[in-house]
PASEBA-1860 file (N, C-alpha, C; in nm, 3 decimals):
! residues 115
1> XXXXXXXX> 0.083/-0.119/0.000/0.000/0.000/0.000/0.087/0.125/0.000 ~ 0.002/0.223/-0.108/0.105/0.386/-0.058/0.073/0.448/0.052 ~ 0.108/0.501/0.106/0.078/0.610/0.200/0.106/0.765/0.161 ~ 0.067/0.884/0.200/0.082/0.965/0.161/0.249/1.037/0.289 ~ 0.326/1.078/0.233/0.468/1.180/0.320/0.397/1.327/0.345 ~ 0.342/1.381/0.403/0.294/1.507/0.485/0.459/1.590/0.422 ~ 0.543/1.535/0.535/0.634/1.622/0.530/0.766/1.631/0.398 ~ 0.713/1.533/0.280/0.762/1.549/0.205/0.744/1.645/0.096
9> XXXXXXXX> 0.605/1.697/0.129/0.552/1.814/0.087/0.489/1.752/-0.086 ~ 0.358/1.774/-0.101/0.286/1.711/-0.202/0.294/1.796/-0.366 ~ 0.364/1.663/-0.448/0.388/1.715/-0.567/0.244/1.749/-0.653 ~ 0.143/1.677/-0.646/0.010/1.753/-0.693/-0.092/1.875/-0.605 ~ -0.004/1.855/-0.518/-0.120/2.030/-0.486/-0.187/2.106/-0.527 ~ -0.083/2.187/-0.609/-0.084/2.314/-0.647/-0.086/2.270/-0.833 ~ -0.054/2.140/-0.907/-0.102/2.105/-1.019/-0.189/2.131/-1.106 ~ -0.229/2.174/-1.216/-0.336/2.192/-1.272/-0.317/2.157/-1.386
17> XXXXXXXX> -0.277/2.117/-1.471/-0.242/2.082/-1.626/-0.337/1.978/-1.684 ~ -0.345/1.947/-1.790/-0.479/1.879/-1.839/-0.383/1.782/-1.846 ~ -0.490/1.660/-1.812/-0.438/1.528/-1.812/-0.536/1.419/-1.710 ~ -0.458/1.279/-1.707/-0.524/1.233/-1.611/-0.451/1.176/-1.512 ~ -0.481/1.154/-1.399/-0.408/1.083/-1.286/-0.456/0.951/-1.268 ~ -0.303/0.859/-1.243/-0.385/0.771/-1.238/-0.321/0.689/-1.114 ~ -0.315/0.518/-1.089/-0.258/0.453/-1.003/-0.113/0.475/-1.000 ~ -0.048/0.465/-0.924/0.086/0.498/-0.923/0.166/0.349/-0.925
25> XXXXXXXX> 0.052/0.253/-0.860/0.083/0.126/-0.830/0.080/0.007/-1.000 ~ -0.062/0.006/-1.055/-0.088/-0.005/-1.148/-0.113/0.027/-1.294 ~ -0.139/0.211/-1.271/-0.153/0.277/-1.378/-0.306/0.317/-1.412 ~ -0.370/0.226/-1.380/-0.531/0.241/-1.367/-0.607/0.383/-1.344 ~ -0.689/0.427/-1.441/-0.738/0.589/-1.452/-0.819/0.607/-1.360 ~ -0.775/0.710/-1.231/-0.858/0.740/-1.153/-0.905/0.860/-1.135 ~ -0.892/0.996/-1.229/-0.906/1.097/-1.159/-0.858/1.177/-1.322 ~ -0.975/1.261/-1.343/-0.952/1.397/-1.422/-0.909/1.518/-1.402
33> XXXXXXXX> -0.792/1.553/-1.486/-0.750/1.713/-1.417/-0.873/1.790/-1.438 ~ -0.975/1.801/-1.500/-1.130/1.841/-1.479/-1.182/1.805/-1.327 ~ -1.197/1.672/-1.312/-1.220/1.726/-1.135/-1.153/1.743/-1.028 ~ -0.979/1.803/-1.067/-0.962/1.840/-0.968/-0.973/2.000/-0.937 ~ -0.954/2.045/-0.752/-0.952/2.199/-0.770/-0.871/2.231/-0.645 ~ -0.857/2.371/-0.620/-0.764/2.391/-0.522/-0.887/2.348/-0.396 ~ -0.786/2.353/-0.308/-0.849/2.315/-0.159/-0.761/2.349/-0.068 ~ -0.749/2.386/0.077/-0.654/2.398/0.198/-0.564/2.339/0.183
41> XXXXXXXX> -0.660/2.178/0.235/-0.570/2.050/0.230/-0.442/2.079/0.159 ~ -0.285/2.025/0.188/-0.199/1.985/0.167/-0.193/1.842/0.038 ~ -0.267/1.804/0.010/-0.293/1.668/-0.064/-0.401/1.757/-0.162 ~ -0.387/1.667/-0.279/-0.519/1.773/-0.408/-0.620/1.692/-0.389 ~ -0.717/1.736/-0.400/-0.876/1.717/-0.374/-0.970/1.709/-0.580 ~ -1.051/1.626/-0.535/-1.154/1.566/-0.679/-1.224/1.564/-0.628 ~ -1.307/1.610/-0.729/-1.486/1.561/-0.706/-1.559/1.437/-0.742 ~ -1.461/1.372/-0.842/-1.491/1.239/-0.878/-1.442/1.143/-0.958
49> XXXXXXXX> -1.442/1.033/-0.962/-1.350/0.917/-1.011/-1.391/0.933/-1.203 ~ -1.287/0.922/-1.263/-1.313/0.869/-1.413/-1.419/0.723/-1.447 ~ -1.384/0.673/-1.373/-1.458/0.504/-1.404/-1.547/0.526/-1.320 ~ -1.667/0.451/-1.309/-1.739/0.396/-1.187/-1.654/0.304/-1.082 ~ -1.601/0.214/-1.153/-1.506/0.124/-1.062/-1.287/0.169/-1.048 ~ -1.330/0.305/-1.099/-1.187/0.378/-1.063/-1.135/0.314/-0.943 ~ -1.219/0.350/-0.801/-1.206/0.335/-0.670/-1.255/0.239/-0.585 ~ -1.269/0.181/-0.489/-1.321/0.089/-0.403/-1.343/0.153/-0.274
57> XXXXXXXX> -1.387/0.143/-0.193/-1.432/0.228/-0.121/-1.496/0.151/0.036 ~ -1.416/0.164/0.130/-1.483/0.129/0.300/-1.466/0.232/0.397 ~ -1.542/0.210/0.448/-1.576/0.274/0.618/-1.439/0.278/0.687 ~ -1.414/0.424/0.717/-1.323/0.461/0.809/-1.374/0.437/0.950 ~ -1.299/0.363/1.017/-1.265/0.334/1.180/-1.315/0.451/1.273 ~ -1.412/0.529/1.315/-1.379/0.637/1.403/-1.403/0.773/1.356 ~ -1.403/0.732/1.203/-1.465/0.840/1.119/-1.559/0.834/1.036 ~ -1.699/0.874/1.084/-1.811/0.853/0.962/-1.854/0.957/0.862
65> XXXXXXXX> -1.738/1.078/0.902/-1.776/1.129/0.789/-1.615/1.132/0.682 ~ -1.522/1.010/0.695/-1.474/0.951/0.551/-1.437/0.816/0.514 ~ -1.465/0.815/0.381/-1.436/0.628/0.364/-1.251/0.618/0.310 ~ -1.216/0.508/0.332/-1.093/0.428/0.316/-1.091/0.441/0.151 ~ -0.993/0.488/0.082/-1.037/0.444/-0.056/-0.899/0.359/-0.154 ~ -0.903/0.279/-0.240/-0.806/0.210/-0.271/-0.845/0.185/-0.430 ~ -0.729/0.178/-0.499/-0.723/0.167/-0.658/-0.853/0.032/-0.671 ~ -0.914/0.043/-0.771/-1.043/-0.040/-0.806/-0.977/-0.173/-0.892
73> XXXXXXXX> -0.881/-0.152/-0.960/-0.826/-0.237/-1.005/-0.715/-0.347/-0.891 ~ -0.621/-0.290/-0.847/-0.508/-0.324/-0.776/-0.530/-0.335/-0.664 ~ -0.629/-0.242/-0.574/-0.660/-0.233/-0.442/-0.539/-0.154/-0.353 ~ -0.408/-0.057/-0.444/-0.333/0.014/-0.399/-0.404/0.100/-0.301 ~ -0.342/0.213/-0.198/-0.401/0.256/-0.083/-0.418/0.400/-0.137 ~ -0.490/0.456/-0.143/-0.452/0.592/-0.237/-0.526/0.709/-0.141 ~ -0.629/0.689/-0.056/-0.645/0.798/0.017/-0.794/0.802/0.097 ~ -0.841/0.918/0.132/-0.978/0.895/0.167/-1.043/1.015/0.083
81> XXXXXXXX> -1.205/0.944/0.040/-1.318/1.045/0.049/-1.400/1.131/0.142 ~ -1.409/1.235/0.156/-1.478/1.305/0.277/-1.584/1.358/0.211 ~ -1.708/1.288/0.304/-1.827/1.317/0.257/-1.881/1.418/0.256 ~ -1.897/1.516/0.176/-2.007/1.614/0.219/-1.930/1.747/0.225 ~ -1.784/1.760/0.162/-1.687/1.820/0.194/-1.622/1.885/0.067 ~ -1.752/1.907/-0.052/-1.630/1.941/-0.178/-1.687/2.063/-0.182 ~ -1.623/2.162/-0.305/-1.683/2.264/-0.333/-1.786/2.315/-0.358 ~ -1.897/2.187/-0.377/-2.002/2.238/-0.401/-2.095/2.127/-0.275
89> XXXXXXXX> -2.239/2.187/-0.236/-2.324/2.117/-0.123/-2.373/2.004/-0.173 ~ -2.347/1.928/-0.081/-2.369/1.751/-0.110/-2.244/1.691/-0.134 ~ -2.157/1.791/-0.237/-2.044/1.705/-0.337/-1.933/1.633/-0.178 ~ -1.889/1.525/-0.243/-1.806/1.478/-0.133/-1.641/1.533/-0.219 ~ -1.532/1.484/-0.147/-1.391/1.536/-0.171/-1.309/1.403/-0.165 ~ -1.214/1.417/-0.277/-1.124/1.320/-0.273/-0.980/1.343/-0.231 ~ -0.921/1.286/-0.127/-0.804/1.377/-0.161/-0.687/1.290/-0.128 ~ -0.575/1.275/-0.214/-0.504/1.173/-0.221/-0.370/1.193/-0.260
97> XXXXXXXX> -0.275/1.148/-0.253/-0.098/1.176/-0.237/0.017/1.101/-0.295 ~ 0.092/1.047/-0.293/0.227/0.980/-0.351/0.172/0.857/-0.420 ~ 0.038/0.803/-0.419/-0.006/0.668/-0.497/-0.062/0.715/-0.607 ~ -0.040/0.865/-0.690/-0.086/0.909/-0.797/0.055/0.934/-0.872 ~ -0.019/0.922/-1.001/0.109/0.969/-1.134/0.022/1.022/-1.214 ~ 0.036/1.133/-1.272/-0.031/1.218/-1.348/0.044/1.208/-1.505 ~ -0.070/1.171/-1.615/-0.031/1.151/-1.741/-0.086/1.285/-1.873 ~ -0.014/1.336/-1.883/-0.064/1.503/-1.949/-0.124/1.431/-2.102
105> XXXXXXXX> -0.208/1.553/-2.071/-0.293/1.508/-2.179/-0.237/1.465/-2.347 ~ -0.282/1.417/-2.375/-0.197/1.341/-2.525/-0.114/1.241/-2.550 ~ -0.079/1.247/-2.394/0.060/1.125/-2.403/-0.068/0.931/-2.339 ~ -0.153/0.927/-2.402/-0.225/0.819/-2.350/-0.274/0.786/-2.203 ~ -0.282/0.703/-2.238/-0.367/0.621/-2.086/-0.308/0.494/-2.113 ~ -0.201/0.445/-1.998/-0.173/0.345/-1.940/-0.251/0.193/-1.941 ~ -0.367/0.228/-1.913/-0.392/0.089/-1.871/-0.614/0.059/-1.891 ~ -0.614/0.169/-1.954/-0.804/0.182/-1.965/-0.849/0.099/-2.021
113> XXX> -0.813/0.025/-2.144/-0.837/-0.067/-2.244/-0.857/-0.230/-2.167 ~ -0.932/-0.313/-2.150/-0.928/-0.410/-2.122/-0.931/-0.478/-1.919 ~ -0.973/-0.373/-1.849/-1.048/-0.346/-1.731/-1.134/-0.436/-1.742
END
C-alpha cells in the first residue's frame, strides 16, 4: 500500500495541467484534471472518479464522515473520500498523495483498455 509523506511536501497540490491521474501502483485511470480543484488540504482534492469502478471504497474506523479508498483495479491505498466536503453542497472530496502519477494530456492512458 502507498501512503501519503505530509512532510515530504505534495507534488500535486498546487497542479493543474490537463491530463489524467492515475494509479501509481498499477496505472489504472482514476481521476480527471477536470475534477480536480484547489483546496486547503496539503494533498489535491476531486470531485470524482473517471470510471465507476476507478475506486473501491470502506468505512473509516472512528470516522463517519470519511471512507478508506483504494485503486479499483489493484486495491493500492490511495487515500480517503470526505463526505459532504467538496466545493459544491452535497459534493463529497477526494483527496489523495504519492499513490498518484499524473499523465498530461496526449501522451495516453496506461492501462483503460481491457479493465
Amino acid at each position: 500500500m502507498s501512503f501519503c509523506s505530509f512532510f515530504r511536501g505534495e507534488v500535486f497540490q498546487n497542479h493543474f495541467e490537463p491530463g489524467i491521474y492515475v494509479c501509481a501502483k498499477c496505472g489504472y485511470e482514476l481521476f480527471s484534471s477536470c475534477s480536480k480543484y484547489a483546496h486547503s488540504s496539503p494533498w489535491p482534492a476531486f470531485t470524482e472518479t473517471i470510471h465507476e469502478d476507478s475506486v473501491s471504497k470502506r468505512p473509516e474506523h472512528n470516522r463517519p464522515e470519511a471512507l478508506k479508498v483504494s485503486c479499483g483495479k489493484c486495491g493500492n491505498g490511495l487515500g480517503h473520500e470526505f463526505l459532504n466536503d467538496g466545493p459544491k453542497r452535497g459534493q463529497s472530496r477526494f483527496i489523495f498523495s504519492s499513490s498518484l502519477k499524473f499523465i498530461p494530456k496526449g501522451q495516453g492512458t496506461p492501462v483503460s483498455q481491457g479493465h
